[in-house]
N, C-alpha and C positions, 0 to 999 in steps of 0.2 A: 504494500500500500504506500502510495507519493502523498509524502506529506506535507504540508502548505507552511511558511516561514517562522510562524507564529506556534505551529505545532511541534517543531521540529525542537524549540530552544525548551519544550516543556514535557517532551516526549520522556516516559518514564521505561528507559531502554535505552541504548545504542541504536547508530543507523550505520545503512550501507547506500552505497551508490552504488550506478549502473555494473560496475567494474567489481564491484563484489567487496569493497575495500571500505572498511570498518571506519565510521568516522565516531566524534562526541560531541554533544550540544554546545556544551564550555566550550570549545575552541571553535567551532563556525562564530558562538555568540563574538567572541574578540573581533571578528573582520567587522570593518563597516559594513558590507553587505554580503549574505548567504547570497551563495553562487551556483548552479548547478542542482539534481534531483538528487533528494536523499529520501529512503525507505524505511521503517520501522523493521528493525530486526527481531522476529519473532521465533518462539518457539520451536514452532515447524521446521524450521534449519537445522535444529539439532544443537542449538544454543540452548538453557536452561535459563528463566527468566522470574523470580517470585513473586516481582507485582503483576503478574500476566497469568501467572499458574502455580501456585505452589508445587515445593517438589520434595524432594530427600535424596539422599546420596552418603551407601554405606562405604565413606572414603577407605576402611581399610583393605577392601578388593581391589582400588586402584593407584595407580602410581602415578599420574601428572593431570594436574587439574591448571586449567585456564581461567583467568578473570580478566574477564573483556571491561573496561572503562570502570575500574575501581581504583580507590576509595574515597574518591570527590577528591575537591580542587583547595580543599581548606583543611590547617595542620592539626587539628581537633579528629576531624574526621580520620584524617590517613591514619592518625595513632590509632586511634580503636580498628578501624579498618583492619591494619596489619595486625594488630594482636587476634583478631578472629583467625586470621591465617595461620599465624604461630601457634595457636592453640590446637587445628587440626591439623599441624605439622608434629606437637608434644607426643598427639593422639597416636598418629600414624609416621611415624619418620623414616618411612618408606616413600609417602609423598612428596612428588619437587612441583612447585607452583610457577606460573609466571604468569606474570600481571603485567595489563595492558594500560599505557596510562594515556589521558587527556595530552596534548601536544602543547597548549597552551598555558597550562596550571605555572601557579605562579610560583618563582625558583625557590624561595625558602620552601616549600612546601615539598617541590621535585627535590629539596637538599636530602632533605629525611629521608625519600625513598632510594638516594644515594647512600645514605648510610649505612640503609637496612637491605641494601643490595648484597644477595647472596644470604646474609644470615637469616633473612624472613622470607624472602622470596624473589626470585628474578623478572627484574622491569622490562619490557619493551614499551616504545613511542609508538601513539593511532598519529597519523591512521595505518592498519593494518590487514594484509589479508586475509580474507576470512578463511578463502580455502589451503590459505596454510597452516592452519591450527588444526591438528590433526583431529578428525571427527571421531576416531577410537577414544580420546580422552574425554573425560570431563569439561566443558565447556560451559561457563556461567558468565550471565550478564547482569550487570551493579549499574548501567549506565543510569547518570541524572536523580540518582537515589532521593536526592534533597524532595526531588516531588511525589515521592511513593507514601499513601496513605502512615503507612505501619511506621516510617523514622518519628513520624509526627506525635505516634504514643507507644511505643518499646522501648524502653532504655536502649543508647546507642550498639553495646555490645551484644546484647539479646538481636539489635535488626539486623546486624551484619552477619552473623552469626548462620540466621534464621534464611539471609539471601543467602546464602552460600548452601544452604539444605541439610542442616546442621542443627537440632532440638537443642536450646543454649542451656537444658537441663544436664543435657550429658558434659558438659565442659566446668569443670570444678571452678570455684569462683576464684582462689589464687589466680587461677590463670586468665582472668577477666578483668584484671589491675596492670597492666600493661608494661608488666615488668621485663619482657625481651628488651625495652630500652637499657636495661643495664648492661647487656651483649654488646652495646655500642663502642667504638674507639671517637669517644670526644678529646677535645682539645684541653690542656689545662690550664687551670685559672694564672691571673698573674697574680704577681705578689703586690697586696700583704693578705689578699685573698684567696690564694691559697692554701695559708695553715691561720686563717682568723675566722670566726662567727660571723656570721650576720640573717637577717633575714630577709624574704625577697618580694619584693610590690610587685604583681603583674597586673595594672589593671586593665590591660587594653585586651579585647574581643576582635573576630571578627570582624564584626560589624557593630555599628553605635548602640544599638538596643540592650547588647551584652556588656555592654564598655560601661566602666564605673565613674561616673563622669569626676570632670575635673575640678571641679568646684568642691569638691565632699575629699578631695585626693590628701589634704592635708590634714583633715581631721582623720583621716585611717590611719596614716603615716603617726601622728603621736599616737591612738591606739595601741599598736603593734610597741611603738619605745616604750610606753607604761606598762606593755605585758612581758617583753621579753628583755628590754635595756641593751637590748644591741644593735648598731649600724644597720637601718633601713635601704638597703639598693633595689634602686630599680630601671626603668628603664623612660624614662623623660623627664622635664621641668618639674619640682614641687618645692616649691617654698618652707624649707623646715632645716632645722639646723641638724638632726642628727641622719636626716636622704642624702643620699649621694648617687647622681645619675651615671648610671655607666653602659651608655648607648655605645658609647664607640669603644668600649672594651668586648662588646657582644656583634661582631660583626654578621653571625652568620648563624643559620640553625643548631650547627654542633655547638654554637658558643650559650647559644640562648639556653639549650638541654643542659650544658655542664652547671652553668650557675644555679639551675633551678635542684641540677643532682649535688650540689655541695653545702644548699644553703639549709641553713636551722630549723627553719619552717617558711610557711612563705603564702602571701593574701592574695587574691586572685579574685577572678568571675568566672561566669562560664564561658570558658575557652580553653587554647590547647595547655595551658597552662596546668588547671586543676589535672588534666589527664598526664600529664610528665610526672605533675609531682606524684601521683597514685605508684606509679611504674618505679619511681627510685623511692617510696617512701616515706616523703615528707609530711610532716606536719603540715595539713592545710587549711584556711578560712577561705570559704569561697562565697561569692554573693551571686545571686541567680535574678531573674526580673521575668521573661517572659517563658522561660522552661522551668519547668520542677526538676527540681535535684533530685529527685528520685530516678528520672528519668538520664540522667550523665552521669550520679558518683553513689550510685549504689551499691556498687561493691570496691568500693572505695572508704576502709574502715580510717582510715586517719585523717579524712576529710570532714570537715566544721561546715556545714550548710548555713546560709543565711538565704532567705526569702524572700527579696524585696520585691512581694507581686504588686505586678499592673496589671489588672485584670484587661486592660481594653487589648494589651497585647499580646495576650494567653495563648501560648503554642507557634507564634510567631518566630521564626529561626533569621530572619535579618531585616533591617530596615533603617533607612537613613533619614527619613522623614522627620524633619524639624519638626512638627505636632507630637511626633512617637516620643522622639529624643528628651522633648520637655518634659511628657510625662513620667519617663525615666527620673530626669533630675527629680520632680519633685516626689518620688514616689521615695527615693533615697534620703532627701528633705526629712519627711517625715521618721522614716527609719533613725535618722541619727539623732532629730529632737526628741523621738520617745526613749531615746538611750537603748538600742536594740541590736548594737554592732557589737560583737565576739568582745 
């Protein structure tokens, strides 16, 4: 089926063109203008797709399973993403995986899957041929997940899990804290932080709606000194004498994961943040606004939840909308004048 321009950036699957060659939404979306016919890649193929058909796959029969256009384009997602992998990699270590990624996804994001290249799974770049992925294997499509019913109410690792045809009952929940990041070779800290304490501000999301705005950035920051009395680092401008910005000591994803894996405990929202620290674990406070924390740090025992609902933005995964944004601020307003912060 030819899908029209509008469908195509919202299609909850992969596409192919005339030539049989695997494209993904996120990367047509970057061009100024979608160019040429692209088709919904369907079951029928011989691809495996779970917002189209639920399935199952008893991976210990098999040895090479394919994931066409996982695990989104944002560093949240790929972390859980690849721990569903590694976990039925624990299961079966008979299995070799390679994952197909968006061409356009943005490079911190593609750094991680350089990292995790080879120890989680192997990468190739879409677009890609379909008829070379061998049709004796396992062959699953994750493409454009963000708009599949189910991410919107299963915790993250239960849905990736679950797309891969995978019951997230039979995966013990250690292995659902995303601790293959400790597998990693990060960079190490400089000195004097590499043998001193501190703790670590991450308040920036995604997107604005998950982001802890900056106006409220300096009352966390004392918070965190009255509880812990150590050097606050983080990563931008805030006005307090015991922060220290250390943007340009953190050039790159391995730098951003190492500071997060050294430091004492560390404040956060929902982003990739809370999911690093799970993986090395850290001591964490996290503030959530338009997702429940049940739904991201559930098997996340050293994670401190804070709730700061806006009900008009409830299950809402991005948005930049000045109306949204404001309600944010003042939604955090209130949290801090009723004195309700960790």
């Amino acid at each position: 089926m030819k899908l029209a321009n509008n469908d195509i950036l919202f299609h909850r699957g992969s596409l192919l063109d005339a030539e049989g060659m695997i494209f993904d939404s996120y990367s047509l979306e970057q061009d100024a203008e979608i160019r040429g016919n692209y088709y919904a890649m369907s079951p029928e193929i011989g691809v495996a797709n779970a917002s189209q058909w639920p399935f199952s796959v008893d991976y210990a029969s098999q040895h090479r399973l394919h994931i066409i256009n996982g695990m989104g384009v944002s560093l949240g997602d790929s972390i859980i993403g690849l721990t569903a992998i590694r976990a039925l990699r624990y299961l079966n270590p008979q299995l070799a995986t390679t994952l197909y990624r968006p061409a356009k996804a943005p490079d911190y994001v593609e750094q991680l899957y350089r990292l995790a290249d080879s120890i989680v799974t192997q990468c190739r770049p879409l677009p890609f041929s379909l008829q070379a992925i061998d049709a004796r294997d396992v062959r699953i499509d994750i493409g454009n997940h963000v708009f599949w019913p189910d991410f919107s109410t299963l915790p993250m690792i239960d849905f990736f899990l679950t797309a891969l045809g995978v019951d997230p009952k039979e995966i013990p929940d250690e292995w659902k804290r995303n601790t293959w990041l400790q597998e990693l070779a990060l960079p190490c800290l400089p000195s004097p932080w590499n043998n001193r304490d501190y703790v670590l501000f991450c308040p920036q999301a995604s997107t604005p709606i998950r982001t802890i705005p900056a106006e409220v950035h300096a009352h966390v920051i004392e918070k965190l000194w009255q509880q812990y009395a150590l050097p606050v680092l983080g990563f931008g401008d805030v006005n307090h004498a015991q922060y220290i910005d250390i943007r340009n000591l953190s050039p790159d994803t391995g730098h951003f994961l190492a500071w997060i894996k050294h430091a004492s405990a560390m404040l956060t929202c929902d982003s990739a943040a809370v999911h690093a620290a799970a993986g090395f674990d850290i001591p964490t406070q996290a503030y959530f606004t338009s997702i429940e924390p049940e739904l991201r740090i559930r098997d996340y025992p050293r994670c401190q939840p804070v709730f700061v609902a806006v009900p008009e933005l409830a299950h809402l995964h991005s948005s930049a909308q000045a109306s949204h944004i404001e309600l944010v601020k003042l939604a955090y307003q209130r949290v801090i004048n009723g004195n309700l912060t960790p």
